[in-house]
Backbone as ProteinMPNN parsed JSONL, in Angstrom:
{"seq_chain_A": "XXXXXXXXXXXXXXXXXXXXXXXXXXXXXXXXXXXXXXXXXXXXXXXXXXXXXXXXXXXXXXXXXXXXXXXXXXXXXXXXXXXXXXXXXXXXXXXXXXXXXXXXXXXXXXXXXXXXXXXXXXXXXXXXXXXXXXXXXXXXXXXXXXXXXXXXXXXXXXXXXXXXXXXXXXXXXXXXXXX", "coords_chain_A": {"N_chain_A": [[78.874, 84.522, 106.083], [77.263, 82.844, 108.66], [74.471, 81.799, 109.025], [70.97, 80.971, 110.706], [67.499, 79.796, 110.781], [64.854, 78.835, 112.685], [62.024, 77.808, 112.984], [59.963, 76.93, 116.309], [57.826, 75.008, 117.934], [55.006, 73.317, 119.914], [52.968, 70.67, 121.742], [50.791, 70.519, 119.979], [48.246, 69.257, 119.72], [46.089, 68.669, 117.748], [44.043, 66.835, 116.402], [42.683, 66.933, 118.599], [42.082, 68.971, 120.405], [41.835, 71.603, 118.877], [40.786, 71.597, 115.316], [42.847, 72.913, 112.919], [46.149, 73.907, 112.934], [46.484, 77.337, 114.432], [46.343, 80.274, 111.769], [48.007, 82.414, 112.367], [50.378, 81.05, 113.116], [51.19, 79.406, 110.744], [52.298, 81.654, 109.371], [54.164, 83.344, 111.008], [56.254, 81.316, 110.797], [57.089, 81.356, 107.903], [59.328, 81.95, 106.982], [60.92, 80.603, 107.829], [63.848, 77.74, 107.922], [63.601, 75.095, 108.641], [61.531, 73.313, 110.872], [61.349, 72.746, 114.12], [59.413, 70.508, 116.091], [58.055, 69.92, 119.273], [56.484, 67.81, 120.346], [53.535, 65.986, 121.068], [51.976, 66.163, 119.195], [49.327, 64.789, 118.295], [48.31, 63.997, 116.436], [49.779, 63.006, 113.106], [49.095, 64.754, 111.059], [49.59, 66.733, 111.523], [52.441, 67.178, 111.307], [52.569, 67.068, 108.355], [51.25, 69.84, 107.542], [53.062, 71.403, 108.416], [55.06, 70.714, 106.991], [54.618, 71.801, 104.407], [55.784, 73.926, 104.279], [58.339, 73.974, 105.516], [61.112, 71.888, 106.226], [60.118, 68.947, 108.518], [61.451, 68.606, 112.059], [60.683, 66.234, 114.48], [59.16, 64.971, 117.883], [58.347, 62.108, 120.056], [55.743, 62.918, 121.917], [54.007, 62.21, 125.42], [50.928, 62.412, 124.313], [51.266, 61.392, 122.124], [52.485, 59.277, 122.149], [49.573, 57.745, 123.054], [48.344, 58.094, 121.36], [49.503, 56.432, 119.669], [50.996, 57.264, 117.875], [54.311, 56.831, 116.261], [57.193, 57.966, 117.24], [60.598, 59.256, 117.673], [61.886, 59.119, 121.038], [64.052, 61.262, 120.882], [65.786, 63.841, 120.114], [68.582, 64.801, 118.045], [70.2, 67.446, 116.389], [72.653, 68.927, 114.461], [73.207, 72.387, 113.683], [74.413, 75.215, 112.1], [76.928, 75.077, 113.826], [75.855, 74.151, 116.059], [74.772, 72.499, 118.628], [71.335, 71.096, 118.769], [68.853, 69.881, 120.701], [66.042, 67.564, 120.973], [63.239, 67.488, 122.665], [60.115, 65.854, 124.215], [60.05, 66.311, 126.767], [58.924, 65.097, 129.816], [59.218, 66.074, 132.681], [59.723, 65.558, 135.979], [59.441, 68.006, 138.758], [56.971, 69.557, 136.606], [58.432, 71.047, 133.557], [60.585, 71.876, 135.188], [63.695, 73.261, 135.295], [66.175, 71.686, 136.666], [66.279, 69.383, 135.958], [65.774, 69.476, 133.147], [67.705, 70.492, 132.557], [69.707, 67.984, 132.971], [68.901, 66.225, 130.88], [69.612, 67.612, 129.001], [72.301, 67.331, 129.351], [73.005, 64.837, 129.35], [72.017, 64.325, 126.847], [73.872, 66.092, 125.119], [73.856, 68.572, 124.728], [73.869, 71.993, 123.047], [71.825, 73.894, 122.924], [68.388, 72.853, 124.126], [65.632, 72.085, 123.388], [62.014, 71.493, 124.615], [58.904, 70.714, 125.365], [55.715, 70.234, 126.336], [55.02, 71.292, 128.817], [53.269, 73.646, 127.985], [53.59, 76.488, 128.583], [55.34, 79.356, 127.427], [58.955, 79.426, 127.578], [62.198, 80.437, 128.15], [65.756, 80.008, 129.334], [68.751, 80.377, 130.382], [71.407, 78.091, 130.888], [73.607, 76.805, 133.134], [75.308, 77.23, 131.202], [74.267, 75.757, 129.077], [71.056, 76.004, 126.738], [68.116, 76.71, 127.814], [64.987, 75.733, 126.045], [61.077, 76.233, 125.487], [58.827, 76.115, 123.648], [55.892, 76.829, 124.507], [52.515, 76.781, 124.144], [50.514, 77.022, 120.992], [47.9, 76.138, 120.975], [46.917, 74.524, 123.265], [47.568, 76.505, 125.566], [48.687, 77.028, 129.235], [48.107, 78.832, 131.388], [49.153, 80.733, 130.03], [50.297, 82.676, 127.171], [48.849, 82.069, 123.776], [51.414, 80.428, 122.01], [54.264, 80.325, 120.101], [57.638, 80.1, 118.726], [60.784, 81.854, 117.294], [63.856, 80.896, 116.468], [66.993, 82.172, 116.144], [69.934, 81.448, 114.565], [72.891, 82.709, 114.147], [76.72, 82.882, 113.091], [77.008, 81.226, 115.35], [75.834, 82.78, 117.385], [72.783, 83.04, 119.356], [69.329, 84.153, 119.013], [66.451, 84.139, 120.295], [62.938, 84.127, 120.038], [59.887, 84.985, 121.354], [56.383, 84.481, 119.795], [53.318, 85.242, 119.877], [50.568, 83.905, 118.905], [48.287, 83.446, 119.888], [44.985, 84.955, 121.868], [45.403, 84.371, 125.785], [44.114, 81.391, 126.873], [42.448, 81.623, 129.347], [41.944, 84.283, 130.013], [39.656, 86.54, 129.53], [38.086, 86.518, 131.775], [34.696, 87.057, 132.988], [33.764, 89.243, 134.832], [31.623, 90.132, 135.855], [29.92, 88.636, 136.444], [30.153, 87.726, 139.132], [29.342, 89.842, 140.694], [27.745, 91.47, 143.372], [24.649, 91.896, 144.186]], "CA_chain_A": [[78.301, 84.42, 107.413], [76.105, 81.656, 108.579], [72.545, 82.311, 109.582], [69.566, 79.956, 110.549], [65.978, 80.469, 111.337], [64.311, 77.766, 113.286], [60.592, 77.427, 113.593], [60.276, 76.167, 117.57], [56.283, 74.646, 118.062], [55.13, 71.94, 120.73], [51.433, 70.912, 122.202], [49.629, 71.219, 119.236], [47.398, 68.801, 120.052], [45.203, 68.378, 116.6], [42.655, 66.876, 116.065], [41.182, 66.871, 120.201], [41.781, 70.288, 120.815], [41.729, 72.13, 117.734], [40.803, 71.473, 114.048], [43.642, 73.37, 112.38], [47.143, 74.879, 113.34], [46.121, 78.806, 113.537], [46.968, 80.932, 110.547], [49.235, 83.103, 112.465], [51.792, 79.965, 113.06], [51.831, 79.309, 109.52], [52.757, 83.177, 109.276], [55.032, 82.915, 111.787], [56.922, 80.546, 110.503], [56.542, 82.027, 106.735], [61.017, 82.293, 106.81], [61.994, 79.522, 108.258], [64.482, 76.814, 107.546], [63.257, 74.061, 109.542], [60.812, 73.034, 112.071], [61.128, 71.607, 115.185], [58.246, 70.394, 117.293], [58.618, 69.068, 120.752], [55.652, 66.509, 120.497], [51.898, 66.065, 121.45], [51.206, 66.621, 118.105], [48.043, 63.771, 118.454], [47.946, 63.756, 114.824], [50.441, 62.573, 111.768], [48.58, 65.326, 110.027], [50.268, 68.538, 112.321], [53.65, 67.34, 110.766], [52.149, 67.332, 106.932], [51.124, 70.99, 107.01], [54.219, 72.373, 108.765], [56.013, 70.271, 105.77], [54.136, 73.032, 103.405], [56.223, 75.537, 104.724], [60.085, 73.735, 105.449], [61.359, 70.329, 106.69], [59.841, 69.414, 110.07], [61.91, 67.169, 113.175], [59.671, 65.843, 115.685], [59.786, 63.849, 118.921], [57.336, 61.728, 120.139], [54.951, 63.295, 123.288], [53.027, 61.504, 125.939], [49.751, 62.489, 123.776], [51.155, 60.897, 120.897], [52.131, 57.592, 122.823], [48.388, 57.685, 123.411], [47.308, 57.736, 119.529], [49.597, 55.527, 118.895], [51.786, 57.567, 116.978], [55.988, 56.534, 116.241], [58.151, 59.273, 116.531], [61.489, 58.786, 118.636], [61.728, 60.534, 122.323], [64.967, 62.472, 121.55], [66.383, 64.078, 118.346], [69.983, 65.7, 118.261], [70.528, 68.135, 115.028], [73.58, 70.196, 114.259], [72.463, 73.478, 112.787], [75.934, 76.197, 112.357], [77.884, 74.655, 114.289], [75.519, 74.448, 117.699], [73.708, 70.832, 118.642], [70.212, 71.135, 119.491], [68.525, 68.592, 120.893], [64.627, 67.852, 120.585], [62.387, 66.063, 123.634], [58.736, 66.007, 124.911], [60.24, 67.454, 128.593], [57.927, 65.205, 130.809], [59.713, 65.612, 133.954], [58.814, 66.399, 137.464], [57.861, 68.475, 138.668], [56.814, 70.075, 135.097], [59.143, 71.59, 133.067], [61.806, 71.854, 135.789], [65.035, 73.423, 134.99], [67.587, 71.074, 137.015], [65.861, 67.507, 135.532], [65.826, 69.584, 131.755], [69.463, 70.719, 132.205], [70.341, 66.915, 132.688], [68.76, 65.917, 129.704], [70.299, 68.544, 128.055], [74.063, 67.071, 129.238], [72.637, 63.725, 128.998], [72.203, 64.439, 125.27], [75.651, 66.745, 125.061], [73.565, 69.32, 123.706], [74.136, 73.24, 123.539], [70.643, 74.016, 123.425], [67.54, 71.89, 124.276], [64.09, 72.384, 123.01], [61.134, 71.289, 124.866], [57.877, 71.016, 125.502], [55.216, 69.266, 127.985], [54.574, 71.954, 129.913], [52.597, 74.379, 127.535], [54.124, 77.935, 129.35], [57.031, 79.214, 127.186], [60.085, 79.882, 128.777], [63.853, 80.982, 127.456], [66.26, 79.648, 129.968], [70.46, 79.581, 130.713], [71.292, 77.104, 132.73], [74.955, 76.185, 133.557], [75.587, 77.004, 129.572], [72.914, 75.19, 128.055], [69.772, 77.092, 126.252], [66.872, 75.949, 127.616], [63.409, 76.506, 125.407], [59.932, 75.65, 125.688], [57.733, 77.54, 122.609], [54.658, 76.955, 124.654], [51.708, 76.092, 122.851], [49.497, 77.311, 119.872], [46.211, 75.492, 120.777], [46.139, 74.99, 124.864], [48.164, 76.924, 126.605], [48.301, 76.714, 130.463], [47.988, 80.23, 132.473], [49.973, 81.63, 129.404], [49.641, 83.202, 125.644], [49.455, 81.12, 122.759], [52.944, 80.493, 121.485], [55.313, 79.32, 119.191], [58.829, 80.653, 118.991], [61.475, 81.702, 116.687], [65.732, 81.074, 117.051], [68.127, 82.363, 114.798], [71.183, 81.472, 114.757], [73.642, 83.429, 113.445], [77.745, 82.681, 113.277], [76.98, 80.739, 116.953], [74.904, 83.557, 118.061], [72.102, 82.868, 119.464], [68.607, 85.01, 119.284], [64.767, 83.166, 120.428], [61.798, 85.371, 120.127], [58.293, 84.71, 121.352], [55.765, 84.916, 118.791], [52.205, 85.124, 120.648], [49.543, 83.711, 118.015], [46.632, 83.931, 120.034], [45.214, 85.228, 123.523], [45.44, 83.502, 126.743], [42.707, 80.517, 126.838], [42.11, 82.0, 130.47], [42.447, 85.88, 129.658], [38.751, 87.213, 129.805], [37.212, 86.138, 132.69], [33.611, 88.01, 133.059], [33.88, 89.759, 136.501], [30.319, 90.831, 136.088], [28.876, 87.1, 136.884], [30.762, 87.517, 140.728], [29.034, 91.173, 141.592], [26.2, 91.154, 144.135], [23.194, 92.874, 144.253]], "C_chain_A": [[77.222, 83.353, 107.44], [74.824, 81.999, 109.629], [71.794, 81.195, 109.019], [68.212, 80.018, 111.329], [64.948, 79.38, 111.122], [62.932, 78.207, 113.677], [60.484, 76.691, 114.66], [58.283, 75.865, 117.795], [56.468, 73.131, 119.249], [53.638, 72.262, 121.388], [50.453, 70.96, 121.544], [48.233, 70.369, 119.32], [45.849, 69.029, 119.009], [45.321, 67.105, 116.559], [42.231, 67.415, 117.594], [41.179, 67.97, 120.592], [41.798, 71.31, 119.914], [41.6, 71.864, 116.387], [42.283, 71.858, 113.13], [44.863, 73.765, 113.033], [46.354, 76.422, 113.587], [47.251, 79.377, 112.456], [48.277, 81.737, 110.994], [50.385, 82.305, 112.95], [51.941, 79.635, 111.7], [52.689, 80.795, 109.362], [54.158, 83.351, 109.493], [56.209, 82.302, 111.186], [57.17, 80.431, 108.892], [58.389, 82.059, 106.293], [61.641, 81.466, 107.012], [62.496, 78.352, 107.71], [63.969, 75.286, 107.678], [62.495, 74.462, 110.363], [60.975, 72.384, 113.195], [59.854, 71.614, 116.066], [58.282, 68.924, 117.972], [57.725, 68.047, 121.311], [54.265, 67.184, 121.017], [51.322, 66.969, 120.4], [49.423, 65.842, 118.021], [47.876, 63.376, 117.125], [49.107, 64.122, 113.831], [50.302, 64.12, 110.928], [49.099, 66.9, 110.087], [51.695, 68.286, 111.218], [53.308, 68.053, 109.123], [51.619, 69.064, 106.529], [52.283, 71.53, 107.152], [54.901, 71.727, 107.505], [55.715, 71.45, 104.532], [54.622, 73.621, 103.519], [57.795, 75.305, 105.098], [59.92, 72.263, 106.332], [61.074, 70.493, 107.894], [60.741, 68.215, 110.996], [60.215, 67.259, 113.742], [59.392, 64.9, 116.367], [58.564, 63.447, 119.298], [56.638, 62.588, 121.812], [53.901, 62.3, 123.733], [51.824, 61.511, 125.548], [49.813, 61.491, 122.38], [51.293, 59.202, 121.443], [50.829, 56.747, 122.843], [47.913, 57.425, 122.596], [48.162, 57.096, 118.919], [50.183, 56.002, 117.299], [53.201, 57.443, 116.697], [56.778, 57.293, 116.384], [59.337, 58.602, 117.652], [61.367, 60.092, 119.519], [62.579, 61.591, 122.284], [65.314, 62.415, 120.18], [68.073, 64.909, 118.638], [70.249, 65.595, 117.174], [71.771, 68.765, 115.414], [73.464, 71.592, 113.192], [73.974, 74.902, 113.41], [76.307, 75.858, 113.556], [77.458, 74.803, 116.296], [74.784, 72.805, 117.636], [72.886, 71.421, 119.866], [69.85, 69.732, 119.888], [67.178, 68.706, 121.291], [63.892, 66.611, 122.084], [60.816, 66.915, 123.89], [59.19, 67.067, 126.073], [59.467, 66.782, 129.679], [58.751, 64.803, 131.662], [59.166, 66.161, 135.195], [59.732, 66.847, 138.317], [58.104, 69.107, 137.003], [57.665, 71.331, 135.111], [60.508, 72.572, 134.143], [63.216, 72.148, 135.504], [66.361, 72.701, 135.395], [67.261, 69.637, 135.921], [66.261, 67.953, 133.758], [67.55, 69.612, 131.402], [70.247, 68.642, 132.534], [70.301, 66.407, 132.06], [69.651, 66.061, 128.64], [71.837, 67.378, 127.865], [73.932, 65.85, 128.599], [73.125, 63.572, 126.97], [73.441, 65.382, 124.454], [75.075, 67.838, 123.96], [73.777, 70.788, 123.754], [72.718, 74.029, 123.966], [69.387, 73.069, 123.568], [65.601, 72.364, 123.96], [62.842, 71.435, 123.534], [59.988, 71.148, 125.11], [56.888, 70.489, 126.712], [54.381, 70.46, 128.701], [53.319, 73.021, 129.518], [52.459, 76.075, 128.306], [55.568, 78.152, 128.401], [57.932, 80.25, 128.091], [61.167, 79.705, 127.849], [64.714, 80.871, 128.825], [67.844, 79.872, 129.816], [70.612, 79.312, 131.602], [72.763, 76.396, 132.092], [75.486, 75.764, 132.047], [75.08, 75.936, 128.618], [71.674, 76.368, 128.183], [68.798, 76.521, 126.583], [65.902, 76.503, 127.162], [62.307, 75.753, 125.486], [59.087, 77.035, 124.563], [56.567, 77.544, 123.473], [53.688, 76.073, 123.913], [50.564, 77.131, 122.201], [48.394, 77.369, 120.425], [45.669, 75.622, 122.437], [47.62, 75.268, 125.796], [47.965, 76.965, 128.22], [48.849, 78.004, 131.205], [49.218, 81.102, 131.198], [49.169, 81.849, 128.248], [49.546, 82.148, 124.724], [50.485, 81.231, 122.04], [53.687, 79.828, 120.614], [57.039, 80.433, 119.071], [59.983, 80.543, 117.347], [63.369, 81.261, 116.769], [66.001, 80.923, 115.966], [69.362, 82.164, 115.42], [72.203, 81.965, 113.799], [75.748, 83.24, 113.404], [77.653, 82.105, 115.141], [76.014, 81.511, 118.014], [73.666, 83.04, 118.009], [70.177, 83.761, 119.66], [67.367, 84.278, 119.708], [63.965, 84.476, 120.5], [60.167, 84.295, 120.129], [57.538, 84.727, 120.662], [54.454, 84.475, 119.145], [51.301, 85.275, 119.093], [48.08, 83.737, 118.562], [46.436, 84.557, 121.602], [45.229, 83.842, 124.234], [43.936, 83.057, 126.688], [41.946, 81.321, 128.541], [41.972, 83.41, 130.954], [41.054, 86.333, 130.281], [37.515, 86.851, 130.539], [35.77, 87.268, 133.084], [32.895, 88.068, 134.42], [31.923, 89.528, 136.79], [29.785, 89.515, 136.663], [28.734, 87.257, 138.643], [30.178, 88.96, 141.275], [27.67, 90.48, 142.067], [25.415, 92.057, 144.085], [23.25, 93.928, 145.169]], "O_chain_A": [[76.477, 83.045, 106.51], [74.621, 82.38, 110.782], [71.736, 80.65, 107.916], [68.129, 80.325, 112.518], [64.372, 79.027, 110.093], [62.759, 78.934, 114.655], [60.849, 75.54, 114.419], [57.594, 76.884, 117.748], [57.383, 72.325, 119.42], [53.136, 73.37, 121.577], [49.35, 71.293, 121.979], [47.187, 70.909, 118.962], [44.78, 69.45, 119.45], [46.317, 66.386, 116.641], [41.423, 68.342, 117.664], [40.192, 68.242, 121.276], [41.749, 72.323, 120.612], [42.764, 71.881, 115.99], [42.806, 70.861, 112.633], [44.506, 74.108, 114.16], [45.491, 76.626, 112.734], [48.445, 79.114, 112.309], [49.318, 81.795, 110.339], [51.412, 82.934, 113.204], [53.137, 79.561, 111.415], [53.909, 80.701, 109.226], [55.071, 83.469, 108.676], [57.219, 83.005, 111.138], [57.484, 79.294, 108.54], [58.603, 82.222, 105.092], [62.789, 81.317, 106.594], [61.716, 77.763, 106.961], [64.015, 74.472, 106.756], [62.477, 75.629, 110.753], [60.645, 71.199, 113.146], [59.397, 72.606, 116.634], [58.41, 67.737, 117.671], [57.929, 67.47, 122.379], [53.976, 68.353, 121.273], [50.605, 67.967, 120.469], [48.462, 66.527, 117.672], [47.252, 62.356, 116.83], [49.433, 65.299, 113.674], [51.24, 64.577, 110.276], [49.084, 67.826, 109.277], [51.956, 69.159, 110.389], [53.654, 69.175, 108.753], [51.618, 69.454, 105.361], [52.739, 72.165, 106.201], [55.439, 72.638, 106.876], [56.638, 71.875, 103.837], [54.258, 74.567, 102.821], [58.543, 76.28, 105.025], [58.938, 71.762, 106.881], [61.369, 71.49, 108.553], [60.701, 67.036, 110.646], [59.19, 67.914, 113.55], [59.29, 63.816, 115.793], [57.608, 64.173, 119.025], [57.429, 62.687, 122.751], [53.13, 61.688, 122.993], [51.147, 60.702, 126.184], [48.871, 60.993, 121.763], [50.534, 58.254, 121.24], [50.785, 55.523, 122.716], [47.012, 56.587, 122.63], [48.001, 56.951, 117.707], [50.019, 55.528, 116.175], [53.57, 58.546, 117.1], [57.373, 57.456, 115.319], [59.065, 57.631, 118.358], [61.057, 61.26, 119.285], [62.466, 62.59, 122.994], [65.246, 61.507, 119.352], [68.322, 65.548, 119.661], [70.515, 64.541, 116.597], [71.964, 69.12, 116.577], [73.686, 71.541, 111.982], [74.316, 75.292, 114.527], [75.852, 76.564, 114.456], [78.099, 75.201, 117.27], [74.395, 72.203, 116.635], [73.14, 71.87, 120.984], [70.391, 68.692, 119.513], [66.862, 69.724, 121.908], [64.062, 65.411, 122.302], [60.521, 68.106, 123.788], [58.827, 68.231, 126.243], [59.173, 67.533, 130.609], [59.151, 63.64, 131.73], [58.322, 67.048, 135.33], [60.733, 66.201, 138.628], [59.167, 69.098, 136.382], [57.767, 72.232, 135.943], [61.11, 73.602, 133.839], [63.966, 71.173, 135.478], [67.423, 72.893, 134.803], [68.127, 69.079, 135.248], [66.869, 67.142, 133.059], [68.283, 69.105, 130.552], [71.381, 68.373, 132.139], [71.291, 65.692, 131.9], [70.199, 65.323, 127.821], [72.294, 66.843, 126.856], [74.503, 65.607, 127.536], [73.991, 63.053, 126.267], [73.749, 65.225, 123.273], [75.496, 68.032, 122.82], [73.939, 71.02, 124.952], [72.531, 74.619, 125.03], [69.568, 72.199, 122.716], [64.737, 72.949, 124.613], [62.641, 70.488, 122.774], [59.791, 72.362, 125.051], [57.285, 70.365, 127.871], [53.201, 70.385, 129.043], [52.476, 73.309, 130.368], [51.397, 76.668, 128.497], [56.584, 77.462, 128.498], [57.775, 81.226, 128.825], [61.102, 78.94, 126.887], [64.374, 81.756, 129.612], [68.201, 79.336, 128.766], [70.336, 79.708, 132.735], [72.967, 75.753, 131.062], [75.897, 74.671, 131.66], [75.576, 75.471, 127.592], [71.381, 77.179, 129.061], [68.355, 75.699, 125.78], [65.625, 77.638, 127.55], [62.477, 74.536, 125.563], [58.894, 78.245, 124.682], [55.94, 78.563, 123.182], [53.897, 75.032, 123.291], [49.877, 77.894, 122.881], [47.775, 78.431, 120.489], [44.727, 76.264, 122.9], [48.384, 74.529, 126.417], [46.764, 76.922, 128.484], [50.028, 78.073, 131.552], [50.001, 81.971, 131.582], [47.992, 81.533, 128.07], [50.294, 81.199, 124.958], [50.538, 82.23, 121.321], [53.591, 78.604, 120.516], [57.083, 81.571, 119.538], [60.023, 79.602, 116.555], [63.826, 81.883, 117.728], [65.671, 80.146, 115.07], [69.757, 82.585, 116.507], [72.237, 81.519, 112.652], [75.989, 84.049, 114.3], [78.284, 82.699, 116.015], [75.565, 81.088, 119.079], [73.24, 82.584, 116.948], [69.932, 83.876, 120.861], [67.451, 83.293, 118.974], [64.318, 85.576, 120.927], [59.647, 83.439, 119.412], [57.945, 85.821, 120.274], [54.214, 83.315, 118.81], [51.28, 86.259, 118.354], [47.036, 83.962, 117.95], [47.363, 84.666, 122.405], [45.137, 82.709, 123.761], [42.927, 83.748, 126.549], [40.721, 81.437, 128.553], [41.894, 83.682, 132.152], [41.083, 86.544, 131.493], [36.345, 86.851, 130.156], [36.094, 88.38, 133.501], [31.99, 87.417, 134.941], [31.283, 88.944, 137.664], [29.023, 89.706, 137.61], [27.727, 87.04, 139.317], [30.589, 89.254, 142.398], [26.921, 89.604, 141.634], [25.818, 93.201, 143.878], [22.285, 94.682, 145.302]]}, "name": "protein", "num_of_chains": 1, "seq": "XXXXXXXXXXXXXXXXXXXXXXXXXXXXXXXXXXXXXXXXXXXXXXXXXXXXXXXXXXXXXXXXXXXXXXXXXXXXXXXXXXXXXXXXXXXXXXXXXXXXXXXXXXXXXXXXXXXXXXXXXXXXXXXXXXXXXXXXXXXXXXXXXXXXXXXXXXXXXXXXXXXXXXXXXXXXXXXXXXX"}
């Protein structure tokens, strides 16, 4: 039987918004085969740890354009007998399901892994997989995220894997009461 267990990351945005990965994405990702991450890494140096832990892809993001980092915009792997395919996601409006699913065909892929948007989301759309892990470091009105997919004889499984709270979670009511 063929079984594979994909580390899914994107957003991490080290060095300007965080020093480190957190510990519970190394964790996380403690089984896996491979890495993919969907860009706006900002830093060379995000790939080199996830390498500590299994081979990483990775596509270039509009943050990395910015530092002036190389990566290419689109990746297409074959992993048991499914083709993924790896992008940033910056389309409009953000993270848009009709503009991702054309990518997707665009790239003749079965599932599509994205990022950009920093909200994850698990998608089928007109038999393509669409994914977005979220992000680790700055999430936007969501948890911090990174994601797992196994694939198993074509089967497909993704699982959320919430590494930290929401950057926007504990708002302190008490400031807004009146006297």
């Amino acid at each position: 039987m063929n079984n594979m267990l994909i580390g899914l990351i994107s957003d991490t945005h080290i060095p300007d918004r965080a020093k480190v990965l957190p510990t519970k994405v190394l964790e996380a990702f403690n089984d896996v085969e491979l890495i993919l991450h969907a860009g706006d890494l900002t830093s060379p140096r995000v790939i080199e740890e996830l390498e500590e832990i299994a081979p990483v892809m990775a596509v270039q993001g509009n943050m990395d354009r910015a530092n002036g980092i190389q990566l290419p915009k689109a990746k297409v792997i074959e992993a048991e007998g499914l083709k993924i395919g790896l992008i940033h996601g910056e389309v409009y409006p953000r993270a848009d399901s009709d503009q991702l699913l054309y990518l997707a065909k665009e790239l003749d892929v079965d599932i599509l892994v994205s990022g950009h948007s920093h909200q994850p989301k698990i998608e089928q759309k007109s038999g393509v997989l669409l994914i977005n892990p979220g992000s680790p470091i700055v999430p936007r009105l969501a948890d911090r995220t990174v994601m797992l997919l196994e694939i198993h004889d074509k089967e497909v499984d993704v699982e959320i894997i919430k590494v930290g709270a929401p950057v926007c979670s504990a708002l302190d009511f008490d400031q807004y009461k009146r006297d």
